[in-house]
C-alpha positions as MATLAB code, in Angstrom:
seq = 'XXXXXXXXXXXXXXXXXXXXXXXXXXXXXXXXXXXXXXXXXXXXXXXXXXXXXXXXXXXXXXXXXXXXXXXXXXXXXXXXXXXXXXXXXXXXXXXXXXXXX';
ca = [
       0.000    0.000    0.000;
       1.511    3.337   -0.569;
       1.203    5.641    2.462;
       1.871    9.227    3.775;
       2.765    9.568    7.000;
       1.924   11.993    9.544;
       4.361   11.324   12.321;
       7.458   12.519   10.278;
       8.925   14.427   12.934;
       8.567   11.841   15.456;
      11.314    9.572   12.570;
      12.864   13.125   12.282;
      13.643   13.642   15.754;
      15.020    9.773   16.180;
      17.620   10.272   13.532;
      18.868   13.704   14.834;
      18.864   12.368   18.258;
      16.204   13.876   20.075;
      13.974   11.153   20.523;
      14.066    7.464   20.879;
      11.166    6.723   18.580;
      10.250    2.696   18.732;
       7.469    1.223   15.949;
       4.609   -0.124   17.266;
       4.834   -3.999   17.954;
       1.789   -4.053   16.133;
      -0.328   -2.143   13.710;
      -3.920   -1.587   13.091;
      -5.372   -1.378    9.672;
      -8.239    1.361    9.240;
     -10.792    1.936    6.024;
     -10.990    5.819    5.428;
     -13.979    7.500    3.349;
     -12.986   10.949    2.449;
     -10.316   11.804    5.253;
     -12.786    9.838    8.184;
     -12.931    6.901    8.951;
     -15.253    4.106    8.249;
     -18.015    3.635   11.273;
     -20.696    1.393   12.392;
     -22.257   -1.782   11.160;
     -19.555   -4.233   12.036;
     -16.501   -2.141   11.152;
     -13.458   -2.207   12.965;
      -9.873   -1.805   12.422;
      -8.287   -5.155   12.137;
      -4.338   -5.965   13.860;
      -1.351   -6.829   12.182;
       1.490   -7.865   13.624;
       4.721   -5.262   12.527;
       6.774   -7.827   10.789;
       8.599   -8.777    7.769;
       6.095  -11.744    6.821;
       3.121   -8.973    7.238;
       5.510   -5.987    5.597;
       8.180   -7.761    3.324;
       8.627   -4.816    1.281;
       9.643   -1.202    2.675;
      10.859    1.058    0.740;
      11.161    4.800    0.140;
       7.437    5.935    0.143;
       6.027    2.483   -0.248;
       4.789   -0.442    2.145;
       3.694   -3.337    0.687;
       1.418   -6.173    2.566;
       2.704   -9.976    2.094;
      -0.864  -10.970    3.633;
      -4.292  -10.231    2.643;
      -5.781   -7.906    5.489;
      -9.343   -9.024    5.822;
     -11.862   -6.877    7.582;
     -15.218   -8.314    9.470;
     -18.137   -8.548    7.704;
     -20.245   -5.495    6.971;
     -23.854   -5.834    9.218;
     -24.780   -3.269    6.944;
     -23.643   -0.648    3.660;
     -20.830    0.945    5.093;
     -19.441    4.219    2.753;
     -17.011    3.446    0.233;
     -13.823    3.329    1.204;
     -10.998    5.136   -0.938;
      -8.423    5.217    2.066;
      -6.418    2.814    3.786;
      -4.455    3.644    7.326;
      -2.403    2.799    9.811;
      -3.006    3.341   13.541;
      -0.794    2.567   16.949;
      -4.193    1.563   18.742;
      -7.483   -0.676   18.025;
      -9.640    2.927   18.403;
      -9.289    6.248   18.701;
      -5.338    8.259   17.962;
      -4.163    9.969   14.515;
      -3.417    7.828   11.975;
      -0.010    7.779   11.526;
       0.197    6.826    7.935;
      -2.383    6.690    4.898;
      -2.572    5.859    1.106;
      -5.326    5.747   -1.290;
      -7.118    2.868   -2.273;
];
């Protein structure tokens, strides 16, 4: 998935030193509609473990899954997602990257 991310100065700060920035042990996959994110009717962000077997390929400006990230089963229409992101917790926070779908 290509991404953006929005915590650049947190990687920023770790390579000048100012910070000891650690990634997240695990990451949680969000569907975005227009900047917000999907709601309701069964939706929830779904975990994947920060790895090489779940990311094999990171390079500059581009993650790529090695695992199909399945989401539960709609209860209902939710809005079409054009978004994919990534979050540090199962609810709630920034996201702290994002990429079109």
């Amino acid at each position: 998935m290509p991404i953006e991310s929005t915590h650049a100065g947190e990687i920023l700060s770790k390579d000048f030193g100012s910070v000891n920035y650690t990634p997240p042990a695990t990451w949680y996959v969000g569907l975005r509609s227009g900047g917000t994110e999907l709601s309701g009717s069964g939706y929830a962000r779904v975990a994947v473990t920060n790895n090489t077997t779940n990311f094999p390929t990171v390079t500059t400006n581009l993650i790529i899954n090695g695992v199909a990230i399945t989401f539960p089963a709609a209860s209902a229409d939710w809005l079409t997602a054009d978004e994919v992101a990534l979050y540090v917790a199962s609810s709630g926070g920034t996201a702290k990257y994002t990429g079109a779908l």
